[in-house]
Structure formats: C-alpha cells, structure tokens
C-alpha positions as CSV (number, residue, x, y, z in Angstrom):
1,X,-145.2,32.3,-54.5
2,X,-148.4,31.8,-56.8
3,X,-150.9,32.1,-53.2
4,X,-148.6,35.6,-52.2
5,X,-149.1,36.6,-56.1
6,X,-153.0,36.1,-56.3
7,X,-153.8,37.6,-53.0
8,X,-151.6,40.8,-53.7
9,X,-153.2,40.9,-57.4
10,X,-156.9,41.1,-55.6
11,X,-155.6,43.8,-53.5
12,X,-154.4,45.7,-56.0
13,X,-156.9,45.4,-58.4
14,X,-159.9,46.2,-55.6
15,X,-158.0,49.3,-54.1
16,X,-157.7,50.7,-57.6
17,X,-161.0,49.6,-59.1
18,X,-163.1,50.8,-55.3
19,X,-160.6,53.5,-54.1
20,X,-163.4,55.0,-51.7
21,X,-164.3,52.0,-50.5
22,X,-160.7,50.6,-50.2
23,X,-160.1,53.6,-48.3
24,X,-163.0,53.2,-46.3
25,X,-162.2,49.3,-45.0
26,X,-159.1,50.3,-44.2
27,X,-159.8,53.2,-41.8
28,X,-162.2,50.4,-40.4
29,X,-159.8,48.2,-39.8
30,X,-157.3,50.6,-38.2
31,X,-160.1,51.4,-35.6
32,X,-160.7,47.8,-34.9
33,X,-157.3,46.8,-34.3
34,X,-156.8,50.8,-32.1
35,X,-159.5,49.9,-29.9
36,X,-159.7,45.8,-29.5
37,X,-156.0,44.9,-29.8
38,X,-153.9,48.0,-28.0
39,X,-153.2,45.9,-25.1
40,X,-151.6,43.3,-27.7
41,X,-149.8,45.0,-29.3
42,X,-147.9,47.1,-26.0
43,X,-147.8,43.7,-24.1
44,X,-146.3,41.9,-26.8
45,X,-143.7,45.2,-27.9
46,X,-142.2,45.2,-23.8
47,X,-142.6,41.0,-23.8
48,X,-139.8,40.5,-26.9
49,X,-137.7,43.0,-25.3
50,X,-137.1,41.4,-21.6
51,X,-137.2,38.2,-23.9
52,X,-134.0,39.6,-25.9
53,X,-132.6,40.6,-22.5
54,X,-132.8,37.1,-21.2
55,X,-131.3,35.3,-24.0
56,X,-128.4,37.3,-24.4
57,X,-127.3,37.5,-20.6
58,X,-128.4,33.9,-20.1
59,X,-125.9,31.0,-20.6
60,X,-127.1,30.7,-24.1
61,X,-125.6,33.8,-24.8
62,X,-122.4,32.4,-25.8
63,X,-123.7,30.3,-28.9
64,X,-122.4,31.0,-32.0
65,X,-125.0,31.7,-34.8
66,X,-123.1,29.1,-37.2
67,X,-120.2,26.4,-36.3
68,X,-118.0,26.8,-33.1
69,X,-115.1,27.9,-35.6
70,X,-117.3,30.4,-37.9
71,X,-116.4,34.0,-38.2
72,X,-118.3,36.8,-39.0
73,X,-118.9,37.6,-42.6
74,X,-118.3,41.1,-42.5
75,X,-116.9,44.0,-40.7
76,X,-118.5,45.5,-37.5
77,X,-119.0,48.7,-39.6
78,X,-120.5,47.2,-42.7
79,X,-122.4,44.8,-40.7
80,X,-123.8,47.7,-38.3
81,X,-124.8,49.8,-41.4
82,X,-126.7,47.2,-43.1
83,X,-128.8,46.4,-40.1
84,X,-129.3,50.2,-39.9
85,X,-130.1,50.6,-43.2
86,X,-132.7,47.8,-43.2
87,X,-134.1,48.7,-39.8
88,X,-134.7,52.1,-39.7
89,X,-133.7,54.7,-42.2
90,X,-136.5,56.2,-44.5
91,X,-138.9,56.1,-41.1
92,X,-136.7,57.7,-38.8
93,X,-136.2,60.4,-41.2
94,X,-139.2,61.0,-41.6
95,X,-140.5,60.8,-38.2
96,X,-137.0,62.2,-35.9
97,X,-138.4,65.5,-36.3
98,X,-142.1,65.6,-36.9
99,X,-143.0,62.8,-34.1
100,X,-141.4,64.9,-31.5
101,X,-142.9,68.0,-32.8
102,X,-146.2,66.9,-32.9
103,X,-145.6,65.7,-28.9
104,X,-144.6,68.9,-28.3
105,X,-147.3,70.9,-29.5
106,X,-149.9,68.8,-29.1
107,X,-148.8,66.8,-25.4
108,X,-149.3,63.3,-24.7
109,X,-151.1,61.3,-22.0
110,X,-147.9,61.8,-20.0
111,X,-148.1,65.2,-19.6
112,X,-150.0,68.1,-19.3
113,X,-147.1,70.6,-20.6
114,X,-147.5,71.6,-24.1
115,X,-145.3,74.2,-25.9
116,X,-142.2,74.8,-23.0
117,X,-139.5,73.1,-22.1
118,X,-141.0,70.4,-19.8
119,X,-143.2,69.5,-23.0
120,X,-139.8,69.5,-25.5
121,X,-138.3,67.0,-22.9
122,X,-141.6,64.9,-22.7
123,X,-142.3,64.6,-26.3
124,X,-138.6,63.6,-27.1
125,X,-138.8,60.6,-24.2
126,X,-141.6,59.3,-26.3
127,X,-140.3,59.4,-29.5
128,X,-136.7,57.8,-27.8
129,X,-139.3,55.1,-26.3
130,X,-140.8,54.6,-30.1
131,X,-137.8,54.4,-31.5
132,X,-135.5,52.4,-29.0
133,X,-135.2,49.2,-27.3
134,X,-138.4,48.1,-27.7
135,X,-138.2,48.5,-31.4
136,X,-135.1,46.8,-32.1
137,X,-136.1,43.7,-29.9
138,X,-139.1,43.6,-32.4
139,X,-136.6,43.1,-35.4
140,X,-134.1,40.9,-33.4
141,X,-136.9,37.9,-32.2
142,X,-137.1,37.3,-36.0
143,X,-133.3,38.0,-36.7
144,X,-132.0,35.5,-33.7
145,X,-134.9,33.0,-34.4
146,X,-133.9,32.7,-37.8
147,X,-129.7,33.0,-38.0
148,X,-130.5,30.2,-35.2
149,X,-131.9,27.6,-36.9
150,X,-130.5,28.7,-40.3
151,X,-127.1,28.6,-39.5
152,X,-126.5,26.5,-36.1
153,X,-129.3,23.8,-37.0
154,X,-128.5,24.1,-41.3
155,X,-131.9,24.9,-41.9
156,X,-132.8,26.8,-45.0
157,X,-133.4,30.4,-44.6
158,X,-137.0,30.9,-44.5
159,X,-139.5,32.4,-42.2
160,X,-140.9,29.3,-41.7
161,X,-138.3,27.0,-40.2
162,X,-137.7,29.5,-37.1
163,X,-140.9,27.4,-36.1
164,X,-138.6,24.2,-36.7
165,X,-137.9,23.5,-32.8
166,X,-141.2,23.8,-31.8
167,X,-143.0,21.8,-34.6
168,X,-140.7,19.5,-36.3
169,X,-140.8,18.5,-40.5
170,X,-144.4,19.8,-39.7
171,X,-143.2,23.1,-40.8
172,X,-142.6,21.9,-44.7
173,X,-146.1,21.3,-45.1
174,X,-149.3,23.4,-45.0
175,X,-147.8,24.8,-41.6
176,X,-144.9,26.5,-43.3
177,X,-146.9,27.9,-46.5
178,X,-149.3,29.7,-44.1
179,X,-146.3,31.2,-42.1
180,X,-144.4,32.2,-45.3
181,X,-147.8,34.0,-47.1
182,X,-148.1,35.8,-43.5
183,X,-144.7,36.8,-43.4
184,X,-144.8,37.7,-47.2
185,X,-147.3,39.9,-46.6
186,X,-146.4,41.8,-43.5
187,X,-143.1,42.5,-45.2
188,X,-144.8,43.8,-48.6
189,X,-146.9,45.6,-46.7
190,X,-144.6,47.1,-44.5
191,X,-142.1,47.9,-47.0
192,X,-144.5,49.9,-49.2
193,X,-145.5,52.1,-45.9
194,X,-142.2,53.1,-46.0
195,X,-141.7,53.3,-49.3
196,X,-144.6,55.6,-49.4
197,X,-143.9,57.9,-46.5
198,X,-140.4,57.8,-48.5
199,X,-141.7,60.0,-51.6
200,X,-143.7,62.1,-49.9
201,X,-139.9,63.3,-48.1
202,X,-138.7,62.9,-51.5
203,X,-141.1,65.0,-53.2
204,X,-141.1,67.7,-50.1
205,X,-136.8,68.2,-50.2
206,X,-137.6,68.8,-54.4
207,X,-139.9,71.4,-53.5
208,X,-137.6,72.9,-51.1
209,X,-134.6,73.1,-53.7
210,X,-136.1,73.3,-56.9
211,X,-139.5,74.3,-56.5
212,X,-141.0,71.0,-57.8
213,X,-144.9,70.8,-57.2
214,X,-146.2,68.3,-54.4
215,X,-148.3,66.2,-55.7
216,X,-149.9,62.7,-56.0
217,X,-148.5,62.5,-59.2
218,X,-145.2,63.2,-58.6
219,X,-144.9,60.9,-55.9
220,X,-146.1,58.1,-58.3
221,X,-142.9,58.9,-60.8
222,X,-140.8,59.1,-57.3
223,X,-141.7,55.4,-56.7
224,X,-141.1,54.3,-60.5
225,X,-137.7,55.8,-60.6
226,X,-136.7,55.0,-57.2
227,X,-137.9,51.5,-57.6
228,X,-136.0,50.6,-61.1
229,X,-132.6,52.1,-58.9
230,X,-133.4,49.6,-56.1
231,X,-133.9,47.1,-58.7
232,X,-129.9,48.0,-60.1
233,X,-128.8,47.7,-56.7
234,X,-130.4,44.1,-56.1
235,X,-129.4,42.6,-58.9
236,X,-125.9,43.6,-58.4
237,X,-126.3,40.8,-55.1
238,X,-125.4,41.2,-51.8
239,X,-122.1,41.9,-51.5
240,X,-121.7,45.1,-53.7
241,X,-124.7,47.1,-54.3
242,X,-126.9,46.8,-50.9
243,X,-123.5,46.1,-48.9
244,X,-121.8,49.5,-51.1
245,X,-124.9,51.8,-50.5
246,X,-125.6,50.8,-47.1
247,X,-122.3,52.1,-46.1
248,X,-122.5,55.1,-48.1
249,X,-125.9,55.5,-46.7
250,X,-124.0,55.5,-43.1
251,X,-121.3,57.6,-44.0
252,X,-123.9,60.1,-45.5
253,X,-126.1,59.8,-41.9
254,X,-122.7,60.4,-39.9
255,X,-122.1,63.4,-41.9
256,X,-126.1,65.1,-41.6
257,X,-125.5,64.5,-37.7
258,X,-122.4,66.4,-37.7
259,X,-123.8,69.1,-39.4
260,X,-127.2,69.0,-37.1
261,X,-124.6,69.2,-34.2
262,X,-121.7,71.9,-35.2
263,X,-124.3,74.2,-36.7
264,X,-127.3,73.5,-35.0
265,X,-127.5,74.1,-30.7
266,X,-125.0,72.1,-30.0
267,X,-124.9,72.3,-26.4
268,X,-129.2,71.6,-26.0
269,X,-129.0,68.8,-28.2
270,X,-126.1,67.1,-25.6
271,X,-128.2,67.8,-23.2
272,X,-131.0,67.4,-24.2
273,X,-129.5,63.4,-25.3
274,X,-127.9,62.6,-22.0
275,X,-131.1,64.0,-20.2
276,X,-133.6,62.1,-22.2
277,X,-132.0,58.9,-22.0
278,X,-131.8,58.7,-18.3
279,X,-135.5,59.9,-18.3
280,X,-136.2,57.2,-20.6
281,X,-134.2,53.8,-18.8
282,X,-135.6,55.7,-15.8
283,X,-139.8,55.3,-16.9
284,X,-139.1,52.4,-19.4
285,X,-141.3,50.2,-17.1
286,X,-143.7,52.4,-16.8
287,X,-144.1,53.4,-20.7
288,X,-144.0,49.9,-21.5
289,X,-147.1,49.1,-18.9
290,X,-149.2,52.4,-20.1
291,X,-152.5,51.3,-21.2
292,X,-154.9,54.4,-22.3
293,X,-158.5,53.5,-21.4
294,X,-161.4,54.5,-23.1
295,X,-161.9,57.2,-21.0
296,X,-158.7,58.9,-21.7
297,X,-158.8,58.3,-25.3
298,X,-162.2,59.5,-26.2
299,X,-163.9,61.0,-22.8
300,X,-162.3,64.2,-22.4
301,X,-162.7,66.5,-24.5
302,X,-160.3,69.1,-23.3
303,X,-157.7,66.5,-23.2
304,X,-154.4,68.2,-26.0
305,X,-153.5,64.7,-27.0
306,X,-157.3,64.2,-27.9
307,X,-158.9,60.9,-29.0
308,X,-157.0,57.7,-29.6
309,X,-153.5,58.5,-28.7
310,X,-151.8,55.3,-28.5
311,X,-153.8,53.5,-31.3
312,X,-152.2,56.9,-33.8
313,X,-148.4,56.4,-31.8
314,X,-147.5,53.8,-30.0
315,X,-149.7,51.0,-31.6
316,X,-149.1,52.1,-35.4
317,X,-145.0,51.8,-33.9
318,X,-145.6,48.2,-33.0
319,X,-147.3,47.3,-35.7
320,X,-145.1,48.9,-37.9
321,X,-142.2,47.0,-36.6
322,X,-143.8,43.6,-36.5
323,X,-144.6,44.2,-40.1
324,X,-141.0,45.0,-40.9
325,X,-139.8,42.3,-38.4
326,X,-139.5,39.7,-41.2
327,X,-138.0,41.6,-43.7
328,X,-135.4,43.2,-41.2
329,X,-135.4,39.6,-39.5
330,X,-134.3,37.8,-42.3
331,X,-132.1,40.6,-43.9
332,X,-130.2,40.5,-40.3
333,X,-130.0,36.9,-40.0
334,X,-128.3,36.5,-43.6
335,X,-125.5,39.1,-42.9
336,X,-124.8,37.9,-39.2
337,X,-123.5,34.1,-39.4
338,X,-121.0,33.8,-37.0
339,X,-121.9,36.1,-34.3
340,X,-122.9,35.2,-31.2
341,X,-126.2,35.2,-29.6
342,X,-125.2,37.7,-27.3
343,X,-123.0,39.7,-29.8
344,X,-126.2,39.3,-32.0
345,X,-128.9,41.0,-29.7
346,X,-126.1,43.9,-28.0
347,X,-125.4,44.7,-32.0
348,X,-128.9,45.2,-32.6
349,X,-130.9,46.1,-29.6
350,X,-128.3,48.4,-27.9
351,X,-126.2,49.9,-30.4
352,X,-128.9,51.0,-32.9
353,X,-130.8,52.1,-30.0
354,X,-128.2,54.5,-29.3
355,X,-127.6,55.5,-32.8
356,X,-131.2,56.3,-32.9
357,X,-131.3,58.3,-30.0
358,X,-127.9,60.5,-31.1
359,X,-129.9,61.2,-34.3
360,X,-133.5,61.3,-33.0
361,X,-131.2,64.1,-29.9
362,X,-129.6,66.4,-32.9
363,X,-132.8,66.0,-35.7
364,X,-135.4,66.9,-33.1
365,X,-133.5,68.8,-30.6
366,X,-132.4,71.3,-33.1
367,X,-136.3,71.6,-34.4
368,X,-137.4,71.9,-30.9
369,X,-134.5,74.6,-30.3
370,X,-135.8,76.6,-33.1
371,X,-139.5,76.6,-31.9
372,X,-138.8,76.8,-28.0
373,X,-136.5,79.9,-28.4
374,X,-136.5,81.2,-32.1
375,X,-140.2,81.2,-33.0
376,X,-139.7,78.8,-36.2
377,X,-143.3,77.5,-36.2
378,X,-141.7,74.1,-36.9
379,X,-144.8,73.0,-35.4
380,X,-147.6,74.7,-37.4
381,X,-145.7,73.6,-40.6
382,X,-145.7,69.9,-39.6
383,X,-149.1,69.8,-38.4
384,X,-150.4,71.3,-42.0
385,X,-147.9,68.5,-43.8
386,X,-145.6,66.4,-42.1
387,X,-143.2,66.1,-44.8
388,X,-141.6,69.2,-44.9
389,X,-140.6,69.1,-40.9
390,X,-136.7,68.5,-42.2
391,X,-136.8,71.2,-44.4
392,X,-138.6,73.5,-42.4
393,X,-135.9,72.7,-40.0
394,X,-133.0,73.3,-42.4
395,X,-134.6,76.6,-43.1
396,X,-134.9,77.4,-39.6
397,X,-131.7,77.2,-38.9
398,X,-130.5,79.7,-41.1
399,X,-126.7,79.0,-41.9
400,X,-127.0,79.7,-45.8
401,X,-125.4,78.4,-48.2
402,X,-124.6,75.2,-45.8
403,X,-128.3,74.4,-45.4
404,X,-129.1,74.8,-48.5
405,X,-126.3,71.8,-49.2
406,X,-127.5,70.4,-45.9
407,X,-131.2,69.8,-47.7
408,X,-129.4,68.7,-50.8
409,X,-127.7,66.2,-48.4
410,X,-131.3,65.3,-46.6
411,X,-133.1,64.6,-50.0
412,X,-130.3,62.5,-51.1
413,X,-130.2,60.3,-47.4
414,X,-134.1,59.7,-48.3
415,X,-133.5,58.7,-51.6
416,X,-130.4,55.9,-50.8
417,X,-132.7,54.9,-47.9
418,X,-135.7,54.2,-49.8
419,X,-133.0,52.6,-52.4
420,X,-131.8,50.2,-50.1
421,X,-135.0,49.8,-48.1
422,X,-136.1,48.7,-51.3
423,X,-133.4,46.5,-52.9
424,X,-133.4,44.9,-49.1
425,X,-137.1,43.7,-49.1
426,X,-136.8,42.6,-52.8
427,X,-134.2,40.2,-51.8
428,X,-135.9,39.0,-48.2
429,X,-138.9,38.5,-50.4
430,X,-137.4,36.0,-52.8
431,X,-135.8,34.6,-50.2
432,X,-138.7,33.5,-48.5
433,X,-140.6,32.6,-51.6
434,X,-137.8,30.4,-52.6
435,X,-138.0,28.7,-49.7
436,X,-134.8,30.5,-48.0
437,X,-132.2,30.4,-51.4
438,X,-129.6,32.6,-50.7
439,X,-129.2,33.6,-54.4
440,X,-133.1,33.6,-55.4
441,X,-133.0,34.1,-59.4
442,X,-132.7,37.3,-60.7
443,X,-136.0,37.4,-62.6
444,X,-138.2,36.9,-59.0
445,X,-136.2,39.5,-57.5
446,X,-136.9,42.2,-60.8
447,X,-140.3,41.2,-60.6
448,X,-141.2,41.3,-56.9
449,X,-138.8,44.6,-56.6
450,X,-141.7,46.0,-59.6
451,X,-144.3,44.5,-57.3
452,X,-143.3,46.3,-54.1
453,X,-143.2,49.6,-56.1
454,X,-147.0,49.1,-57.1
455,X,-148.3,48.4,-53.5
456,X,-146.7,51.4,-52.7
457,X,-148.5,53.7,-55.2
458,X,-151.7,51.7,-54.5
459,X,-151.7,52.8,-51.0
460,X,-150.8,56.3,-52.1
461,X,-153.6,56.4,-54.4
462,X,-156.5,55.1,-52.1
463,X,-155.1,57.1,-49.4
464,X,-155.5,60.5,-51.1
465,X,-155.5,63.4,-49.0
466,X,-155.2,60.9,-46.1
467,X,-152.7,59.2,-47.6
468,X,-150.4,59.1,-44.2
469,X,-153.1,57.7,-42.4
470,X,-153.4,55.0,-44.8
471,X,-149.9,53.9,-45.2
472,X,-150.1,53.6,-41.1
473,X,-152.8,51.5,-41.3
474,X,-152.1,49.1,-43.5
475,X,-149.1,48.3,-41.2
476,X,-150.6,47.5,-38.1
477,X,-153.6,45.4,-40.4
478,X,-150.5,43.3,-41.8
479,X,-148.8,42.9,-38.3
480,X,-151.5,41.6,-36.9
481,X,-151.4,37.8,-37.7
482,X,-147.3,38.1,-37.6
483,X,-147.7,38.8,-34.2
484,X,-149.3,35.9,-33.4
485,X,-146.1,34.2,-35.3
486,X,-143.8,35.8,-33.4
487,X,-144.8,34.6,-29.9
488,X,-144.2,31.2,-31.3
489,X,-141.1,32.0,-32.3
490,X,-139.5,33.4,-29.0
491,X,-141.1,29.5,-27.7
492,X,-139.8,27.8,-30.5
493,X,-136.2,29.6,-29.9
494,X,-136.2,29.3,-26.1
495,X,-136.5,25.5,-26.8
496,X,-134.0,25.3,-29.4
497,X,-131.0,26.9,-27.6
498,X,-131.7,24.6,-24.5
499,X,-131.5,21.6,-26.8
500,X,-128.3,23.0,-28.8
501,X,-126.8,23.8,-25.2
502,X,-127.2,20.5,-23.6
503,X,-126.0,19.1,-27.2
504,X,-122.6,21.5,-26.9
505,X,-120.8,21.3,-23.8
506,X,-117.8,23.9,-22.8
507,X,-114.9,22.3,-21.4
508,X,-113.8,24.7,-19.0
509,X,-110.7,23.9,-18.4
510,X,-109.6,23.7,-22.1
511,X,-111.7,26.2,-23.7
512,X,-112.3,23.6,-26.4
513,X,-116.0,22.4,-27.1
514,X,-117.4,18.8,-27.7
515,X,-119.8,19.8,-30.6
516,X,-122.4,17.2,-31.5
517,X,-123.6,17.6,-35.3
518,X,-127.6,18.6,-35.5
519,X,-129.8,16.6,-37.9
520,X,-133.1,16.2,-36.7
C-alpha cells in the first residue's frame, strides 16, 4: 500500500506541477506503445479468447470455483448485473454510439465505403468486434485465474496468488508485491479513464436538459460529487449498495433499450443485430489476425481512416481492457464462488457479449438510422465533441416529451454507472492492498475511493482540450506491464486445473466425487 501510495503521489504531483510536459510524455508514450507493441497487444486480445474457449469446453470445465457442494452466492440476475456493471457500463455508453459513428463517417481499413449502408454495417462489425468476445475473455483470464485459486485452492484473494500454481510461496515475497503495485496501478489507471470519459457524458446530458456550461470545471465538481456517492455506496459493503445499484443500474439499461427499440427503427436495428453478428462470428478470425503496417497507417495519404488506425481503436480497446482486467477480474471472482468453470466463462464471455451487442444494435443502429436516412448529422456533432453523440441522438429522434425523459433517463444511467464503476474499483483496490481481505477496513476504502477521484481530475486537467486523448492513453501505458502478467496467468491456471483434476476424480457411475483437500 505505502509503494502504490508514493508512486501515485509523484504522479499526481508532476502532472499538476508540469501539465504541458505531463501532457507531452504521455502523447509520447501512446505513440510508442501504437507503433512498437500493436502486434502485442491484438495477438495477446484473440490468444485469451481461444484460451477461454478451451478451458471451458475442456474437461476442466466442470470444476466448481469453491467446494464440490458450494452454491452460488447470488442470483443469475444479480450476479449478471454486477459483472455488467463492473465490466462495461460508463464506456459502452459512451462509446455505443460515437465509435460506430465515427466508423461510419470516417471508414476503416476494412472498407472503402464511407457514409452508405455498406459503411453503417462495416463500422457497426467493428465496434461489435471491440466490444465482444474478445473483450470479455480479457476480464475473465483474471476473473477465472483468481476465483480458482481463491476459492478451490483457499488462497486469499489477491492479484498475486493467481501466479500461485506456477510459482509456489514465491508469490508472498518480492514476487507478489511487484504483481500487486502492477495490478494497483492498471486498475487506478483504468478506472479514472473511465471515470473521466464519465463526466464528460455527465456534463454533456446537463447541457442538454438544463443548459449547464461544458466545461473543465464542471467536470471537476462532476468527479467530487460523483465520487463522495460512490464512496456511500462502498461503505454500505457488498451486499447492499453495489449489489442494490447494480441492479437498478440493469433495470434502468433494460428500460433505455426498450425505448431505443419501440421508438427508435425498430425493424433496422433487428436487422441490423442479427446481420452484424453473423458478419462478425463470420470474420472473427480475420479481425483478430489484422495487422495494419506502416504503410497503411501513415503512407497513404488519401486513405479516410488516415494515420494510425488501430493504435486510436483497436489497441486503446485492448489496453483499456487489460487495464480494467484486474479490477473487473477480482470484482468477478468475489461474486462468483460456486460457479463452475464453464458456467463461469459462458456467464461472462457469451452472455455479456450478447448484451453488448443488443445494446451496441439499438444505441448505434438508431444513430446510424437517423444519419443514413434522416440527415441528423450525428456524425458532424460527434466528430466536433464526442460526448454529446447520445444526446444528439435523443434529439434526433424526435419523439418529444419521451426523449426528453429518455435523456433524463441517459444522464441518470451515466451517473449510477460511474457510481458503481467507482464504489467497484474502491473495493478491488483495498482488496488487493490488503492482501485479498474480503472486508478491507472502511477508512482504506474512503480514502482510496478519494484517491481514484483525484487521478481522474488529474488526467482531465493535463489533458485539456485533448483531454479524450489523454484518458486513452494512459490506459494502454498502464496495461502494458499487466499484460505481461496475464500470459502468466493463463500458464499458471492451465497448470492448476490439471493438478486439481487429477486430485478430484468423478465417479461416473455414482455421480459422487473423491475430493482430496489442497494445501500446498
């Protein structure tokens, strides 16, 4: 805790002290990491996804994340909205319309169409392949590793004992610090990107209803008030406040996609769903092999996707996952004793892959509807400030009195998002600091709930007018070394379910098992 304190007190200190120059090194760094470590970053992204596949089909499948005779702790429902909740709700309402927008108007390297129909159905396969499988198998490598050895081997749940099969009691000494401070990091710093993108929603759906100015300094009392409500929530524990507002925060999203689909184009968004997810299983291979060369990125000058493509889209994704990997991971694991393996990764991977692509169908479809056949310059507004592509949406769609409820609605899905995105990471923090406590004191999460809040408006602050930009980056900088992490993980997992399968034995013909207790 006192290494993770210093090292985010330097960073904060520097970036407010030298805000060019913060903003400077990190713009540097983001072109680094874009042009030496793309091919990381999309190898790694479609490696943890056939790695999830083969776990959960394979005979480990069947192990039960806790003891033969565990059951779940909580419902399928509340269970399914907290992993949404943690996974991906402030980003994907942020990005389900303006991602596919900007696809759409500015084409990708996988299509020459821009502004048509062809280009609508491109730019929403992307955003599905952003936002799917891929991404989910990012949070569940940390989730699985970590229930694993948490709750079948009785480890403590920390970031650093999912190393525990691989590299023994090594993992309580120097070893596990390092991992911890890594993990630490990428969560604080993945948090606050979100966080950050957040307000800036926040601050757009206030202008929208009540005409409140968008500013820095707005967004800086967003993040104060928003924090201290996540701080509430946290301190309430577990089992009321984040388990009560993530499924009010699910209710809320089931009622925005209703209204997206009875009063938005109904029929285009079904098919524009069905459609793009066939196209998507259909080039999954070849999305998750796509490589853009030097040439493409930066040699044609004609080209509408212009320079650095993947390093804006799909790398910030990836690194934007891994960052939030061990704050999802951890969150996961602690709700999910009980569940099987295989249970574990089709709850995760698959089913909030298909929420996402229901929502990412009925936000984006309706915005591409609008621009495709309406003229609702959706596009022009998101490319002058991406934060008001809901709202430009929700006027677009002109239904009166309803969308003006409807972006009532929006502003308040941001706000409970960001709430429990918050109150979530505060409590995955502490847990890791306190060296996987289940109940870490009150006063660490308070203070590291404050300290999440901070690194948020820090990377505001240095980021300016380029704020965006900024909060991307300093993602993929803190995935980075958690990458490396979570290759050994996926080893040290693969080698702890052979050992726990040769150690538990299913007796066929009496369904009973022979369970062998795990010390070592």
């Amino acid at each position: 805790m006192v290494i993770s304190l210093a090292v985010t007190s330097v960073f904060i200190l520097f970036t407010l002290l030298f805000p060019e120059q913060s903003a400077r090194l990190i713009d540097d760094a983001r072109t680094l990491i874009t042009l030496s470590a793309s091919s990381w970053y999309v190898a790694l992204a479609a490696g943890f996804l056939l790695f999830c596949i083969w776990i959960a089909f394979s005979r480990y499948g069947n192990i039960r994340l806790g003891n033969d005779n565990d059951k779940p702790e909580f419902s399928y429902f509340a269970w399914f909205a907290m992993v949404y909740a943690a996974g991906q709700g402030i980003g994907i309402i942020f990005w389900s319309i303006a991602e596919p927008m900007f696809h759409f108007s500015g084409g990708t390297p996988f299509s020459s169409a821009v502004g048509n129909a062809e280009a609508a159905e491109v730019a929403m396969k992307v955003t599905f392949f952003h936002w799917g499988l891929n991404a989910w198998a990012i949070y569940c490598v940390v989730g699985l590793a970590l229930a694993f050895v948490s709750y079948r081997l009785k480890k403590p749940l920390s970031i650093r004992y999912t190393l525990y099969p691989l590299l023994g009691k090594r993992v309580e000494g120097w070893v596990g610090v390092l991992v911890d401070v890594i993990a630490v990091f990428a969560t604080l710093f993945g948090i606050a990107t979100s966080l950050g993108l957040g307000v800036q929603q926040i601050n757009a759906g206030l202008h929208a209803i009540w005409d409140v100015p968008q500013n820095l300094g707005v967004q800086l009392v967003l993040v104060i008030v928003i924090t201290a409500c996540a701080l509430v929530s946290v301190l309430t524990g577990l089992k009321r406040g984040i388990k009560y507002l993530s499924i009010s925060n699910m209710w809320l999203t089931i009622l925005l996609l209703a209204f997206f689909i009875l009063f938005g184009p109904t029929e285009y968004i079904f098919d524009l769903l069905f459609g793009v997810s066939v196209d998507y299983l259909v080039d999954l291979f070849a999305l998750n092999i796509f490589i853009e060369t030097a040439a493409q990125s930066l040699g044609d000058a004609d080209a509408s996707w212009k320079s650095m493509w993947q390093g804006w889209w799909t790398v910030f994704y990836w690194g934007w996952w891994m960052s939030w990997a061990p704050f999802v991971g951890v969150f996961v694991a602690r709700i999910s004793r009980g569940r099987t393996i295989r249970e574990f990764v089709v709850g995760v991977v698959g089913v909030s892959s298909l929420l996402s692509f229901v929502w990412l169908a009925a936000y984006g479809g309706t915005a591409l509807h609008i621009d495709l056949f309406d003229d609702g310059n959706i596009a022009a507004t998101v490319s002058s400030n991406v934060s008001e592509a809901l709202y430009a949406t929700f006027a677009g769609m002109n239904v009166g009195t309803v969308g003006h409820l409807a972006t009532i609605a929006g502003t308040l899905l941001v706000a409970t998002y960001f709430i429990t995105s918050s109150d979530s990471g505060t409590l995955v923090l502490t847990t890791i600091m306190s060296e996987g406590n289940e109940h870490p004191l009150k006063r660490h999460r308070t203070f590291w709930g404050v300290i999440q809040g901070v690194v948020a408006a820090v990377l505001l602050v240095a980021g300016g007018n380029a704020a965006l930009s900024t909060l991307q980056t300093a993602s993929i900088i803190a995935a980075l070394p958690f990458s490396l992490l979570m290759v050994l993980m996926c080893i040290s997992l693969a080698k702890g379910v052979r050992g726990e399968y040769k150690r538990v034995r299913v007796d066929t013909s009496t369904g009973k098992t022979n369970a062998q207790e795990l010390s070592q």
